[in-house]
N, C-alpha and C positions, 0 to 999 in steps of 0.2 A: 868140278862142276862150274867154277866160276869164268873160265875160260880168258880169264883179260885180269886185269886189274880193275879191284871190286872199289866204283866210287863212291855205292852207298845202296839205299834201296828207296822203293817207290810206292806210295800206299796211295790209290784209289778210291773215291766213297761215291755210291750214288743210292740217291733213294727208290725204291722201289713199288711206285704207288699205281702202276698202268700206265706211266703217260711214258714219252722219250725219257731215257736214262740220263740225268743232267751229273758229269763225273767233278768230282771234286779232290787233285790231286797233290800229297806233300812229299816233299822229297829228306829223307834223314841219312845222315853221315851212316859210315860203314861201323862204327863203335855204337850204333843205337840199334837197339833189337825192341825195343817196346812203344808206343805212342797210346794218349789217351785222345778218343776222336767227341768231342762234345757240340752241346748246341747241337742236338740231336733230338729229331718231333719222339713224343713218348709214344710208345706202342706201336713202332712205326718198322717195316722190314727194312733194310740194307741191304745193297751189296758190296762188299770190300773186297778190294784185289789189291794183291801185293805182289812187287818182284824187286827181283835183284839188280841194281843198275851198274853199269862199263860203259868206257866211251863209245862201245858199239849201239849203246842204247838198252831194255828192257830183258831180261832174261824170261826166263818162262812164268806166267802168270797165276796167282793160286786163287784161286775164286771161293768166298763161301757168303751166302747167304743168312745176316743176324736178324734179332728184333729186338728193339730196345722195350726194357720197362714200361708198365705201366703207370698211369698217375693217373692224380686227381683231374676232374673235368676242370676247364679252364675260363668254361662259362657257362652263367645259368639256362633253365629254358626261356627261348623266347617268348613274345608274344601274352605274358603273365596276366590274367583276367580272372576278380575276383566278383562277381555280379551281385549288386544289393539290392534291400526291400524286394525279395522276388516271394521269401514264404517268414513266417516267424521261428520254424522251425530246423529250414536247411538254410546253406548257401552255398552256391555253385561255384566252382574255378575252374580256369581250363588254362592250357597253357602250349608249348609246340617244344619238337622237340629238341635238345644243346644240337649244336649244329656239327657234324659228323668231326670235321677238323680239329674240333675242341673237345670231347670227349675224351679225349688219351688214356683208351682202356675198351672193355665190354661193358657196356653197360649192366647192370641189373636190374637198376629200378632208379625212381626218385625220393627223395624227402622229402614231407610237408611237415608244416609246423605252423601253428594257429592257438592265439590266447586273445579270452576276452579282454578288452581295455576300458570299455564304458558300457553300464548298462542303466538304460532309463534315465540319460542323459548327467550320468552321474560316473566318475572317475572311479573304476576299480584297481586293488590294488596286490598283491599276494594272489591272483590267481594263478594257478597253473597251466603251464604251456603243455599245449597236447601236442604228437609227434606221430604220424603216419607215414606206412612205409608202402610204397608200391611200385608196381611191378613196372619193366620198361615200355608197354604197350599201353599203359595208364595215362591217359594226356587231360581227364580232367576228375572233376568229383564232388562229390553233393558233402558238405561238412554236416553237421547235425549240433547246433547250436539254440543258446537261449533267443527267447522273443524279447523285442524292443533292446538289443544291444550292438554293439563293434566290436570289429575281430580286426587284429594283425593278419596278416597270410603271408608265408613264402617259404618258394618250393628250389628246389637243389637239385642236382643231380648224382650220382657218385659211383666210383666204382672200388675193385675190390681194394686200390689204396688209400681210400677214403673219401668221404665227402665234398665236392664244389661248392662252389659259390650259392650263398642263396640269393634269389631275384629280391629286390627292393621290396617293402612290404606294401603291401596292399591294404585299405583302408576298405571294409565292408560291412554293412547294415542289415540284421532282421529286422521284418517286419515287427510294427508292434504289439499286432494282435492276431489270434486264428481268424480263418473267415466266418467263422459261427461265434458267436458268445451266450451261452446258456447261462439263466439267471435262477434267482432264489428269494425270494421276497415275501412278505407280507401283505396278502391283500385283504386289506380295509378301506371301507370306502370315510371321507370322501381323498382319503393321502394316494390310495392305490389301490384301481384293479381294473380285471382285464375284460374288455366286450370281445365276447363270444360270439359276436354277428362277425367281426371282421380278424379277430384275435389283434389288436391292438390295447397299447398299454393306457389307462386314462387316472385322473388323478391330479391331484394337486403337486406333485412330486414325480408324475411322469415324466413330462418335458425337463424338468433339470434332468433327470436320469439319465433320458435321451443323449442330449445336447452333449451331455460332458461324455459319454461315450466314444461319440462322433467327431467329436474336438482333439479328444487326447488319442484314437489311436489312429486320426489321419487315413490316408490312404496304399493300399499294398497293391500296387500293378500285378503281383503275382495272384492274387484273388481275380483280377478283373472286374471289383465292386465293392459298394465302402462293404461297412460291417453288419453282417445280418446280428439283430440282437432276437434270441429266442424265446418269447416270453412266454410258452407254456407248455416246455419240460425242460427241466434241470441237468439234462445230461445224462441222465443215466434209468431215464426210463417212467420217471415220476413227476408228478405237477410239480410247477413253477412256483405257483401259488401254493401259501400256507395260511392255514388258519387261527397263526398265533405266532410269537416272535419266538418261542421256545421252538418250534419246530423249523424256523430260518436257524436256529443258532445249529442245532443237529444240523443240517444239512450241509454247513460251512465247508467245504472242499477247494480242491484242486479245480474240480470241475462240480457244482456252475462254477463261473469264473466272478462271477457278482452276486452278491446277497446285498439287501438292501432291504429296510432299514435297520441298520446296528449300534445301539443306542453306545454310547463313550462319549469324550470330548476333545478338544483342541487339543489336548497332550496326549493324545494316542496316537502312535505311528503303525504299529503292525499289531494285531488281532490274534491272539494263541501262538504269539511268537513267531508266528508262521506267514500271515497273511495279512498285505498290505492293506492300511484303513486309513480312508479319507473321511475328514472333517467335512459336512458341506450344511448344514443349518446347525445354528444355535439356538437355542429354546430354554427359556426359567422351566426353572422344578419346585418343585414341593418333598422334604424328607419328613417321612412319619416315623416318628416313635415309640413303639407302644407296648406297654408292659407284656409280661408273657400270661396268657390264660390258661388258669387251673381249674383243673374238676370242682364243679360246686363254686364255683368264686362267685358265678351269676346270682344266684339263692343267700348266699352270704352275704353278698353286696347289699340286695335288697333288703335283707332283714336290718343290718346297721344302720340304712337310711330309714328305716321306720325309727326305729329305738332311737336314732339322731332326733326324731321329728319330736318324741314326744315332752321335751320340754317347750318347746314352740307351741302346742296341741295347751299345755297346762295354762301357759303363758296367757295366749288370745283366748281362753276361755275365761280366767281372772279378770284382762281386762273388758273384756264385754258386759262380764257380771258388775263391774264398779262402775263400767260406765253408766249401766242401764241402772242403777240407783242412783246415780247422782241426776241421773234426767227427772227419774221417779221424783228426786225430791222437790227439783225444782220445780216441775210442770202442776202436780197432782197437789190440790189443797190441804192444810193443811189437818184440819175435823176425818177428813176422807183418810188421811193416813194414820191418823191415830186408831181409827174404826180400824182396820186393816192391820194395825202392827194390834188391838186388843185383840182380833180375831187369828188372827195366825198364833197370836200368844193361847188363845184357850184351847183354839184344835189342835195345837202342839203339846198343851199339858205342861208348859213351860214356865217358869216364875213362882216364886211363892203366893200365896194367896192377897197377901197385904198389899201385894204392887197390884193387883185388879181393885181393891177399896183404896187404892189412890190414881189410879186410874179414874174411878169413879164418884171421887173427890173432885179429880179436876175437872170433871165433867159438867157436876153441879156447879163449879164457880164459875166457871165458862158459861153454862147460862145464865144465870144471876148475872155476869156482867153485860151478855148482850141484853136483857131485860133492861139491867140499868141505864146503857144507851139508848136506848128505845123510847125509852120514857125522858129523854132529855132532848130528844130530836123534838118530841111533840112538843 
């Protein structure tokens, strides 16, 4: 079959993609029977032709058609777009598709992968990266994310020898608030309530309420308007308004998204462990004390303040009696009080008989002496 003397053989390569067959040809001594042909696109057909070579030139030609291996994509998708502040709930990405040449394989689908990195302008950390698989016709997708935070994003392609490249990460923002916010409040006037003519919030503490609303959750182009605040119903079907701060504390949820006002102080950061509390007035207090009340303690009380009273009662009845003698004795003459202490002595039935004959002894000398001066005047 070799017909000549055999000077070697002749291996052929051309790729096989639709356009002109471009050949690529090595020549190997007559002792080589094997060649490795590399630097070859992955997943890609060939054609290989082999023969026999003699100084006549080429023997008869064996043709077969291979395909190399697949592999990994060799670039991510284009065009990578992760769109912020559009809801506080999603966020969109889109992207196009690895470009045919760089695929090396069938496609099936792409990898995404998305972790929070900041929420409420604060570094998080230990959170979990989430990982979504989709399908090859998939070129974009709504995440479903916290409000007021940032997300990494990036999307990969792969096939069944594994994963690509992922596109550079993408930095993207939710909103920091829904478009409605339903509240929960206390309304008292004159701190807070609501006119029913216009359903507006009024009050001495409405306008902070307002304002710091307004301030802190900015604006979301995905609403197409700042923040509606709802001031009369809570979200789930009942007034806004309450009649008492026990009935704001029951109501505390998810949704409203604000109750107000919630008495604490400066060292409170979260509310039932669960729910972020802002400090926003300081105000002095008063703590009462007060013993605990027992059955009958009221009747008891009062009776011990009587029984307390009545050495007081003995007291200023004593001294009134001594006073009102010592005035007696001073003021009332002297004849006038003897008259008065013999006559309470006889209605009384008091004294022995002999103190009335000396009574009435002094009485006779007592005149005899005013006689006697009488008679020395003249």
């Amino acid at each position: 079959y070799v017909h000549g003397i055999l000077l070697g053989y002749e291996v052929r390569l051309a790729k096989d993609d639709g356009s002109t067959l471009t050949w690529i040809s090595k020549r190997l001594g007559p002792e080589i029977h094997h060649i490795l042909l590399d630097e070859l696109a992955p997943n890609t057909w060939y054609w290989v032709v082999i023969c026999a070579r003699t100084s006549k030139g080429c023997g008869k030609e064996y043709f077969e058609l291979v395909q190399t291996w697949e592999d990994v994509p060799s670039m991510p998708p284009v065009d990578f777009k992760a769109y912020k502040i559009t809801s506080e709930a999603f966020i969109n990405v889109s992207w196009s598709p690895v470009p045919s040449n760089h695929i090396n394989g069938i496609l099936p689908g792409y990898s995404l992968k998305y972790q929070r990195v900041q929420t409420s302008e604060r570094q998080v950390s230990g959170v979990d990266e989430h990982t979504l698989t989709l399908r090859p016709t998939d070129l974009s997708v709504s995440l479903h994310v916290e409000a007021y935070s940032i997300y990494k994003i990036g999307v990969a392609a792969y096939t069944r020898k594994g994963m690509g490249p992922y596109t550079e990460y993408a930095y993207a923002e939710s909103c920091r608030r829904p478009k409605v916010l339903y509240t929960n409040f206390w309304s008292t006037s004159p701190y807070l309530r609501v006119n029913k003519g216009d359903n507006r919030i009024e009050g001495i503490f409405s306008k902070i309420v307002t304002d710091m609303i307004f301030t802190a959750c900015g604006l979301c182009p995905g609403h197409g308007s700042s923040t509606i605040i709802e001031i009369t119903t809570n979200g789930k079907g009942d007034s806004s308004g309450k009649k008492s701060i026990s009935e704001v504390l029951d109501d505390i949820d998810d949704v409203p998204q604000i109750s107000f006002p919630i008495y604490g102080n400066k060292y409170i950061t979260r509310y039932l462990g669960a729910y972020a509390y802002i400090n926003l007035v300081d105000s002095p207090g008063v703590a009462f004390i007060a013993a605990k009340s027992l059955p009958g303690s009221a009747a008891k009380n009062m009776i011990n303040a009587v029984v307390e009273c009545i050495p007081m009662i003995i007291l200023s009845a004593c001294m009134a009696y001594i006073s009102g003698f010592i005035i007696w004795v001073l003021i009332v003459p002297k004849e006038t009080q003897r008259a008065v202490l013999l006559l309470v002595t006889k209605h009384l039935g008091v004294g022995p008989v002999r103190n009335i004959d000396r009574l009435k002894a002094s009485s006779s000398q007592l005149a005899q002496k005013k006689a006697l001066v009488a008679e020395m005047r003249d």
